[in-house]
Every structure is written in structure tokens, then in C-alpha cells.
C-alpha positions as CSV (number, residue, x, y, z in Angstrom):
1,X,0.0,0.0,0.0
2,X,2.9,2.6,1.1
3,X,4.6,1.7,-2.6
4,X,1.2,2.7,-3.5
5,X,0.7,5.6,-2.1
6,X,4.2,7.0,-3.2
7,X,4.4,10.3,-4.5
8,X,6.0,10.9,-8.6
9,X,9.2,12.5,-6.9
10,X,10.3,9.8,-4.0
11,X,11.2,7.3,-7.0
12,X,14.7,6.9,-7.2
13,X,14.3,7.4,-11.0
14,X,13.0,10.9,-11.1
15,X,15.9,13.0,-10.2
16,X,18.5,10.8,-12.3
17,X,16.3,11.6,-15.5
18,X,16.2,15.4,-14.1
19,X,19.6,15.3,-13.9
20,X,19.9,13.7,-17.3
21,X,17.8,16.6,-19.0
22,X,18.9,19.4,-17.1
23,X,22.6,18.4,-18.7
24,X,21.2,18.1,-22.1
25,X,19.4,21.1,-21.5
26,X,22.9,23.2,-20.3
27,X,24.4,22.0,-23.1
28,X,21.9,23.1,-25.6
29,X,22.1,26.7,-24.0
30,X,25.9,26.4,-24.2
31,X,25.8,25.7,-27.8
32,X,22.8,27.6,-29.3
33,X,22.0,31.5,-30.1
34,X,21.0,32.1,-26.7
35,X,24.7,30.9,-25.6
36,X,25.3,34.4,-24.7
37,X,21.9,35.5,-23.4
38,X,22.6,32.9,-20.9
39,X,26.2,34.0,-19.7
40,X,25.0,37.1,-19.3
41,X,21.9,35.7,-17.1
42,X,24.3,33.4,-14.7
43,X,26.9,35.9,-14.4
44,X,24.1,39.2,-13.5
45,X,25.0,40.9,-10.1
46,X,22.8,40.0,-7.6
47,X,22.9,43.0,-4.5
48,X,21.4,42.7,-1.4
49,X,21.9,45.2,1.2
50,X,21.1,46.0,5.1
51,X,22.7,47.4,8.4
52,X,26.3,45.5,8.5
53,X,25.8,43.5,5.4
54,X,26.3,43.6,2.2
55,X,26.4,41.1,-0.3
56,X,27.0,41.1,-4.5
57,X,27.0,38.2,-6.0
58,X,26.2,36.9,-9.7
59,X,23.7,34.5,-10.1
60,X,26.0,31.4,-11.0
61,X,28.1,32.1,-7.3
62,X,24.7,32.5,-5.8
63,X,23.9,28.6,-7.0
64,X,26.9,27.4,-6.5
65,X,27.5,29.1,-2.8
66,X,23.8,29.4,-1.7
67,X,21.6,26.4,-3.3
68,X,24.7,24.0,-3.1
69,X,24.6,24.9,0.5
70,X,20.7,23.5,1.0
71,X,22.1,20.4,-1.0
72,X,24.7,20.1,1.9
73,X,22.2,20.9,4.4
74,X,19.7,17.8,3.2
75,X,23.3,15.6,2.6
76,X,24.0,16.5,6.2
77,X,20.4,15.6,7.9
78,X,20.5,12.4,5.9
79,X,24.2,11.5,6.9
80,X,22.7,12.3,11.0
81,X,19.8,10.2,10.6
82,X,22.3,7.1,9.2
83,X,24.8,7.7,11.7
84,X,21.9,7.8,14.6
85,X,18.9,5.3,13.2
86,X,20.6,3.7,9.8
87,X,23.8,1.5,9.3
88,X,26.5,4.2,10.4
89,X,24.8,3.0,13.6
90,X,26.3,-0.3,13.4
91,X,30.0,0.1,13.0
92,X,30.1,-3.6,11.6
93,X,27.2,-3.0,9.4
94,X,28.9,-0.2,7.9
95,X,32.3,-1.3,8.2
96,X,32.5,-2.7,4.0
97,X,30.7,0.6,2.3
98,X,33.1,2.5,4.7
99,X,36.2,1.2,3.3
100,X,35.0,1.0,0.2
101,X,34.6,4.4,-0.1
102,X,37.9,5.3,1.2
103,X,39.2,3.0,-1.4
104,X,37.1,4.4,-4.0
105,X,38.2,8.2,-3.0
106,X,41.8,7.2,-3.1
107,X,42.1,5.3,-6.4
108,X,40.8,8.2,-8.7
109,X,42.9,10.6,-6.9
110,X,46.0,8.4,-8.1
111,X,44.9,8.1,-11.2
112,X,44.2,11.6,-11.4
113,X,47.6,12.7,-10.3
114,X,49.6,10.1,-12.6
115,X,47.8,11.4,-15.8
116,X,48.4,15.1,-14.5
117,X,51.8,14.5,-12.8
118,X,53.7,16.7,-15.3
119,X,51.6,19.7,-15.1
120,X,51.7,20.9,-11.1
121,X,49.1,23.7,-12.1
122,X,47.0,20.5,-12.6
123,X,47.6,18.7,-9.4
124,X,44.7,20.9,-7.4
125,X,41.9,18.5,-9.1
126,X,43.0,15.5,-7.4
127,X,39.4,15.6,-5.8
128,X,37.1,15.6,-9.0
129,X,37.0,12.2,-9.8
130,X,36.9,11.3,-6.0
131,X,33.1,11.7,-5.7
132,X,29.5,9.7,-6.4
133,X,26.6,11.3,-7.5
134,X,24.0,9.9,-5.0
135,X,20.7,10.7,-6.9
136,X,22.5,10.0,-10.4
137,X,23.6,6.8,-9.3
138,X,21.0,5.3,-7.4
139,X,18.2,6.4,-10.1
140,X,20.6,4.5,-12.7
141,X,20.2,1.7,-10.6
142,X,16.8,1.8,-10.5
143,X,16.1,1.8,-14.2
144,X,17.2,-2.3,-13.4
145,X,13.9,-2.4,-10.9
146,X,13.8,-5.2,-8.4
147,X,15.9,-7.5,-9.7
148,X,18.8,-5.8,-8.1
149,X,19.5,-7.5,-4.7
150,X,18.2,-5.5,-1.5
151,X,21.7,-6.0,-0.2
152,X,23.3,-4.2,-3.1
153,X,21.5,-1.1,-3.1
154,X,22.2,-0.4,0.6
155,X,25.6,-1.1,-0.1
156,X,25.2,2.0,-3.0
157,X,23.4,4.2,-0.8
158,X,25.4,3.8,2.3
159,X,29.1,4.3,0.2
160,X,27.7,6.9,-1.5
161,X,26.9,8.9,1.8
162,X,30.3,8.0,3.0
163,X,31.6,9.4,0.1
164,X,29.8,12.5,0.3
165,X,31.2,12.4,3.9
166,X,34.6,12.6,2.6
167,X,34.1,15.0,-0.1
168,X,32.8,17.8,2.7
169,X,35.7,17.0,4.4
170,X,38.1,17.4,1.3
171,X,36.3,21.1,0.7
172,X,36.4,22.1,4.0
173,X,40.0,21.0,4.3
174,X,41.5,21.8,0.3
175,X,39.3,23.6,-1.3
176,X,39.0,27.4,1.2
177,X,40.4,30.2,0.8
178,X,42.2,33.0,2.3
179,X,40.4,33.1,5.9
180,X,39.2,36.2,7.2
181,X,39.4,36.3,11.1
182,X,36.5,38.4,11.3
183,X,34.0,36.3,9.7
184,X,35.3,32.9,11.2
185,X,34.7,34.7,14.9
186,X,31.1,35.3,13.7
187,X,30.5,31.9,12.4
188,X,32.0,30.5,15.2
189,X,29.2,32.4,18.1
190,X,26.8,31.3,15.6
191,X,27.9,27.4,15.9
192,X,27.8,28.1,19.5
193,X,24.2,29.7,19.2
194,X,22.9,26.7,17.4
195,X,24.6,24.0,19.5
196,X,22.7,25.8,22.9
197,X,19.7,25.8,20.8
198,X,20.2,21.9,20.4
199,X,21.5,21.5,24.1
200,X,18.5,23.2,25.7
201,X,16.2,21.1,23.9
202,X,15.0,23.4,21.6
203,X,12.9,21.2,18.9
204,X,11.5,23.9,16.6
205,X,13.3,24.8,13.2
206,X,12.6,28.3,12.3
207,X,15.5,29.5,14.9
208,X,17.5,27.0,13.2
209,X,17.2,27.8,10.0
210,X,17.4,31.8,10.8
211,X,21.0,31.0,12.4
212,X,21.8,28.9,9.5
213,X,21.2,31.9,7.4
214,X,23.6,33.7,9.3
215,X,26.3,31.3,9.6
216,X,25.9,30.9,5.8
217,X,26.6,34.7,5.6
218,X,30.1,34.0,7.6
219,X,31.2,31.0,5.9
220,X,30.8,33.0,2.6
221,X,32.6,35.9,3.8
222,X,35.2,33.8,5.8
223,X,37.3,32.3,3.3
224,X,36.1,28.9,4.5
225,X,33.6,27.5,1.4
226,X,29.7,28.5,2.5
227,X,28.5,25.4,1.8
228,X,29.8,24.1,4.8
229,X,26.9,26.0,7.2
230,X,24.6,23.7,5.8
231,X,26.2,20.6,7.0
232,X,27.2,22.3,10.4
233,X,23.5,22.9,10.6
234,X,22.7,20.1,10.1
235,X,24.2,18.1,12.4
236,X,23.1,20.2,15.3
237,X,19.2,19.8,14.4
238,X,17.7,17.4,17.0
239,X,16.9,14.0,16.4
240,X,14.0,13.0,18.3
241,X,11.4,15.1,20.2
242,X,9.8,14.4,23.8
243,X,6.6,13.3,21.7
244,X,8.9,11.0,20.2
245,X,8.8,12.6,16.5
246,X,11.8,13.8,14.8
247,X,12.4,17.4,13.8
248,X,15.6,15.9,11.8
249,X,13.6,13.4,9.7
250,X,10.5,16.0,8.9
251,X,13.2,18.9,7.7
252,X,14.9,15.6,5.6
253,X,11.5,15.1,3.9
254,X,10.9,18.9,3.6
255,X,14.2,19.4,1.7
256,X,14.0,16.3,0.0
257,X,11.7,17.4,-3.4
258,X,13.2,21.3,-3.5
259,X,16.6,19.2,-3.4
260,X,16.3,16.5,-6.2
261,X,13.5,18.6,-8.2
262,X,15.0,22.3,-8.0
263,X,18.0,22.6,-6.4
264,X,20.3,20.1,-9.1
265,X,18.6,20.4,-11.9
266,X,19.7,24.5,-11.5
267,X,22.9,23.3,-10.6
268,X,23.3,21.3,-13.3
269,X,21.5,23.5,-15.6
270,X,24.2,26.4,-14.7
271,X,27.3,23.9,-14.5
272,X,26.8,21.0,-17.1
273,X,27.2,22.6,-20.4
274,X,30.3,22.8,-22.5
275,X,30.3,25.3,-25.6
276,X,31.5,23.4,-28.3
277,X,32.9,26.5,-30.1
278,X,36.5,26.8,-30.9
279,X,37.0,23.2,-29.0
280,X,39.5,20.4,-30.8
281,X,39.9,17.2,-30.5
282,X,42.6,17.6,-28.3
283,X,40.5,18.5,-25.2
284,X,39.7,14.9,-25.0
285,X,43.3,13.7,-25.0
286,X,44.4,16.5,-22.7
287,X,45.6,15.2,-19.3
288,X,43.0,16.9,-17.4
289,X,40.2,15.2,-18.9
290,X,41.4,11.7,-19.4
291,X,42.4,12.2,-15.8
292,X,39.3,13.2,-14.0
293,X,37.1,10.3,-17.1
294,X,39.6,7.2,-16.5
295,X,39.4,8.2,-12.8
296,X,35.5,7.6,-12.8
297,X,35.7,5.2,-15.1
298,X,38.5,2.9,-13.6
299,X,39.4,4.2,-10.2
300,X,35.9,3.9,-8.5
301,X,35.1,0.5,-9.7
302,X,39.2,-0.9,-8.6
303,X,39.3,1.0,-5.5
304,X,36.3,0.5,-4.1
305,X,36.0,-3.2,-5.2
306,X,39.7,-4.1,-4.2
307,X,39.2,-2.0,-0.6
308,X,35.8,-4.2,-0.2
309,X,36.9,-7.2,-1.0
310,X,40.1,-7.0,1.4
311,X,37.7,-5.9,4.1
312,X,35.4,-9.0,3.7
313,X,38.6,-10.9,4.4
314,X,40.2,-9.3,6.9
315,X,36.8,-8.9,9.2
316,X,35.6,-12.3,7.7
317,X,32.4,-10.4,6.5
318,X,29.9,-11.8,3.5
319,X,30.5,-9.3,0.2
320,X,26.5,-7.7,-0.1
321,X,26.3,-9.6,-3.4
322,X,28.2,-11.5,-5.5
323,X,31.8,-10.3,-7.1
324,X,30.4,-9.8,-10.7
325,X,27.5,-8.0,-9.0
326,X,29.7,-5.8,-6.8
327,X,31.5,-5.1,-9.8
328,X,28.7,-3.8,-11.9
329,X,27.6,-1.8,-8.5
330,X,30.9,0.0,-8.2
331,X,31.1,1.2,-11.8
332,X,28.1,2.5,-11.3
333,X,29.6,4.8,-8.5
334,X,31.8,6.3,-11.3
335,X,29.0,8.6,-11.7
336,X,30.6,11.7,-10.3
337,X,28.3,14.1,-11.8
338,X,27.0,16.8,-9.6
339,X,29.8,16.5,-6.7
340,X,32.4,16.2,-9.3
341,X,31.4,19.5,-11.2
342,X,31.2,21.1,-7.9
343,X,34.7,20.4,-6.5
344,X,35.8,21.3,-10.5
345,X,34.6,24.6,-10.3
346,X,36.4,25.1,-7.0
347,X,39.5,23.8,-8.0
348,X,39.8,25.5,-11.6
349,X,39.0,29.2,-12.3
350,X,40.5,29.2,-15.9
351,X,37.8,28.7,-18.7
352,X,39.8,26.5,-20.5
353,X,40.5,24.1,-17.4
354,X,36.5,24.3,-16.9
355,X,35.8,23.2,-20.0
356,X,37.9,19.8,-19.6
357,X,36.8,18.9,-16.3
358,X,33.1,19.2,-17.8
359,X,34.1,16.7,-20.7
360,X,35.9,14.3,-18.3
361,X,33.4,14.5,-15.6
362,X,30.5,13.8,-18.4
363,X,32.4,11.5,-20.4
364,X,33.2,9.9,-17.5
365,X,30.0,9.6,-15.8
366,X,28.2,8.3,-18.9
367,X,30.4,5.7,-19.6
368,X,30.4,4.5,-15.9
369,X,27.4,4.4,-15.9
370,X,26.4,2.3,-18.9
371,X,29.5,0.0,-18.2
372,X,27.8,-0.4,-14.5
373,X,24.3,-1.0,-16.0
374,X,25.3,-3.8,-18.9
375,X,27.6,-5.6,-16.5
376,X,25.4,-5.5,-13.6
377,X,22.4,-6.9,-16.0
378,X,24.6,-9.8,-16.9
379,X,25.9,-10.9,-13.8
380,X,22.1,-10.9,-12.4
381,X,21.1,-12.5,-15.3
382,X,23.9,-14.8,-14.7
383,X,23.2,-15.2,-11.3
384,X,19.4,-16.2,-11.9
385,X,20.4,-18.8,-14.4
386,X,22.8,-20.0,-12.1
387,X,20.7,-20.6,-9.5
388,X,17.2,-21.9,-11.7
389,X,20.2,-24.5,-12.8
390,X,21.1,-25.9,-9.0
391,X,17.3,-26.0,-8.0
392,X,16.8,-28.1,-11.6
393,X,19.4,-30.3,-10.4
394,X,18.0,-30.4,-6.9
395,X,14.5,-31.3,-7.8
396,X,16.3,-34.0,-10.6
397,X,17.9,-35.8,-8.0
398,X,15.2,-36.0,-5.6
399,X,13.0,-37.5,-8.6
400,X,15.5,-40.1,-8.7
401,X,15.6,-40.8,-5.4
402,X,11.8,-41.5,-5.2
403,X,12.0,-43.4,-8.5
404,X,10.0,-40.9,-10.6
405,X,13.5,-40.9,-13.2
């Protein structure tokens, strides 16, 4: 009845096709007449202005530093909720997606940094190819339906929220700026102002989200990247209520439609396109994009497969599905898409540098993903003939036994 019941936008197959058309979409606009009617429109000066603030911004910053930061916020609620009520909660539980995702951060960066090694300008994209897009991904998955083993999907969904994990950390670590003291002593009274809020057992979220707004207004100005306010945010929301409800879960599923049906489709809409004019050939062989593609395309599926399978060993743990299905899984996480454009466009101001971590991060994605999809197919087709061939035995010899054969 609940599958029933379930609303257009809760399928896990809705936002990938957003995604999907919001890329074709960007590139249309990239390569059309309205190529620089559309420049023009992302890069507008947005002003707002009041006692002690003031804030100018184009449009394009004000998606990638504003929006981006009520992705992060949503990333952050549903990283608390797993960590308190999901498989985070169980460090054995979590322990394979956990190291697979480490492995599958650290392979693309290698691979990354040996096709870029002779170029240091280069060296600062280490983190493109690092990332999983968790909508992308999990709505490719879908498209398979319910032939895809339970196991397998909460092995996705629970590496790709580790990942994301990581890939905060890697911003908030690599990826700042010049701090200004100022602002980082104003974003640090607000932390404080929010964690009192949370230890005095306030449950409403309007002053939660009125502090967020102002610790947003910090990080921008601080140096330190803004989207960060939304997962400090969110992890000082509350949980659970005395009522037993959870002010966490209901601003999850608040967030959740604006998120997959507004906010990334924008993003993607204002950070997917590449203009094809004036490109060669030789973007594609240049060691940026063949290092942020082959990094999708091979690291995620060797690191995170390799690091899994060594876990299962070492803690003598069942792999969530069967090699050639693991296998198909993790290619699928080569889907960098949305994270991977965002860390790009931190790392590389230079149009030309842009343009090739857009090919590479596209290429990339599209060819993990259909690699994922066809080799996940056959290995669960595989697996189903497989196992309609033991039972055929099974029943055979039981015939004979009785002396039906």
C-alpha cells in the first residue's frame, strides 16, 4: 500500500532523469543562439543590502554558494539520521561501504595525479574524480527495478553517503580560501548559538534555520567554502522530540523534493554545459580530462572493489552480493556528476581548465554508468540462471531418489 501511495518524486528514478535533461538542457544553452543570453543571465550581479551586510554576488556564485549549501544541508540531515537510526549506527554494518569508499576516493585521486603528474598547475583536481553522485547513481540503478538484490542497493546508498562524507571534508579541508578572522569569529558564536539551541532542547526549526542563514553569511565571507553552514546545521538539528517525533527526519523530507527537483537540476542547468565552439579534438586527449574520465571510469570500480573485497577478508564479512554484481555496483559509482562538477569549479577558475573537467566529468559519468548497467544486467542474469540450474538439479535428484526418473 505505502509503494502505492508514493508520490512521482520519491522514485529513485526521477531526479537521475532530471539530472539527465537538465545536462542536455545546459548544453543546448551552451551551444545555441542564446549561448550568450545565458552567460550574461548566470553571471548578473545580484545585491542585497542592510545594516552591516552587504552582499553582491552573480547569479552562478549564488547557486553554487547558496543552493549547493541547502544540497549540503539535506546531505548532512540524511548523513545524521544514518549515523543515529541507519547503518552508520552499526559500525560492523557499515564497516564494507566504509572502506570501500575510502578505497574508492583514493584510487581516482591516483589516477588523477599520474595522468596530471607533469603539469603541477593540474595537481589541485586530485578531488574531482573522487566523488559519487547519490541521486545520479541510485536512479541509474533503478532503471534495473527489483531485480537488483536489497543488499546491493544499501551497499550503494550507504558508500555513497560516505563518500559525500569525505568530499565535505576534502572542501572544507583543500578547497577554502584566504580566511578572514572576522567572519570565522562570527560563524564561530553562531555554531555556538545553534549547539545551545540543540542542548537546551529546543525542537522547533525556524531558529535553526534563521541561524543557518547567518552562519551561511560567515562562511561565505570567511574564506572557508559557505556550503559548509549547511552541514554544520545540520548536524546540530535534533533527532528525536519528547513526543517521540523527529524534527531531523521531517526537515529531511521537507528538503527532499526542493533538493532533487529544484535545487540540481539549477545546478546542473548552470554547470553542465560545454560550448563546443573553438574546441579540438585535443580537449579529449588533454591530461586533465582523461584524468578526471579514466578516474571515474576505472578508479571507482578498482578502488572501491579491491578496498571491499580486502575488508570482507580481513573482518571475515559476506561481500553484499556476488563479485560480478559488486562489480557492476561500483562502476556504477563512477558517476561523479554533480559532486564532481562542484569540486571542479572550485578547483579551476580558468575557462579552459573548466571546460575539460566538464568533458571528463561527463564523459566519464556516462560511460560509468552504462558499463555499471550492462555488467550488472549480466551478472544478475547470470546469477538467476545459475541458480534456476542448481534448483533443476536439486529437484532432478530428488526425482530419482523416489524413482520418478
Amino acid at each position: 500500500m505505502a509503494a502505492a501511495n508514493k508520490r512521482w518524486w520519491e522514485s529513485d528514478v526521477v531526479p537521475g532523469y532530471l539530472l539527465m535533461a537538465a545536462a542536455a538542457l545546459s548544453f543546448t544553452l551552451q551551444n545555441s543562439g542564446f549561448a550568450s543570453a545565458f552567460g550574461h543571465a548566470l553571471h548578473a550581479k545580484f545585491l542585497l543590502q542592510a545594516p552591516g551586510v552587504r552582499l553582491e554576488e552573480d547569479f552562478l556564485h549564488l547557486i553554487n554558494d547558496g543552493l549547493m549549501a541547502v544540497f549540503f544541508l539535506y546531505v548532512g540531515l540524511e548523513l545524521k539520521r544514518e549515523c543515529i537510526d541507519g547503518p552508520f549506527a552499526n559500525p560492523r554494518e557499515a564497516a564494507l561501504p566504509l572502506v570501500g569508499a575510502i578505497g574508492g576516493m583514493a584510487a581516482p585521486a591516483l589516477i588523477y595525479l599520474a595522468f596530471t603528474a607533469g603539469e603541477p598547475a593540474l595537481q589541485r583536481g586530485w578531488a574531482i574524480p573522487a566523488a559519487t553522485d547519490i541521486a545520479f547513481a541510485l536512479g541509474i540503478l533503478a532503471l534495473l527495478g527489483k531485480s537488483v538484490p536489497a543488499g546491493l542497493r544499501l551497499f550503494l546508498l550507504t558508500l555513497a553517503i560516505a563518500d559525500d562524507l569525505g568530499a565535505i571534508v576534502i572542501i572544507a579541508l583543500f578547497y577554502s580560501n584566504e580566511l578572514a578572522v572576522w567572519a570565522l569569529a562570527g560563524a564561530a558564536v553562531t555554531i555556538g548559538a545553534l549547539f545551545a539551541l540543540n542542548r537546551f532542547g529546543v525542537k522547533a526549526l525556524t531558529p535553526y534555520w534563521l541561524l543557518a542563514l547567518v552562519l551561511w553569511y560567515f562562511m561565505l565571507k570567511s574564506g572557508v567554502h559557505a556550503t559548509i553552514a549547511g552541514v554544520v546545521t545540520a548536524l546540530l538539528i535534533p533527532m528525536r522530540r519528547p513526543d517521540g517525533r523527529s524534527p531531523l527526519i521531517a526537515a529531511e523530507h521537507a528538503l527532499k523534493p526542493w533538493v532533487s527537483l529544484a535545487i540540481m537540476p539549477i545546478f546542473a542547468i548552470a554547470n553542465a554545459g560545454v560550448s563546443l565552439a573553438g574546441m579540438s579534438l585535443d580537449v579529449l586527449a588533454a591530461p586533465l580530462t582523461l584524468g578526471v574520465a579514466l578516474g571515474l571510469v576505472l578508479g571507482k570500480p578498482l578502488g572501491i572493489t579491491l578496498a571491499t573485497v580486502i575488508a570482507a577478508a580481513v573482518l571475515r564479512r559476506a561481500l553484499p552480493a556476488r563479485l560480478p554484481q559488486l562489480l557492476g555496483v561500483t562502476m556504477i559509482a563512477g558517476i561523479g556528476f554533480t559532486m564532481s562538477l562542484f569540486i571542479g569549479g572550485l578547483a579551476f577558475s580558468d575557462p579552459v581548465y573548466a571546460a575539460e573537467v566538464r568533458v571528463g566529468v561527463l564523459g566519464g559519468s556516462m560511460i560509468s554508468a552504462a558499463l555499471g548497467l550492462l555488467t550488472l544486467s549480466i551478472a544478475i542474469r547470470v546469477a538467476r540462471g545459475a541458480q534456476v540450474s542448481a534448483d533443476l538439479v536439486e529437484d532432478e535428484e530428488t526425482a530419482e531418489r523416489q524413482g520418478v526418473l
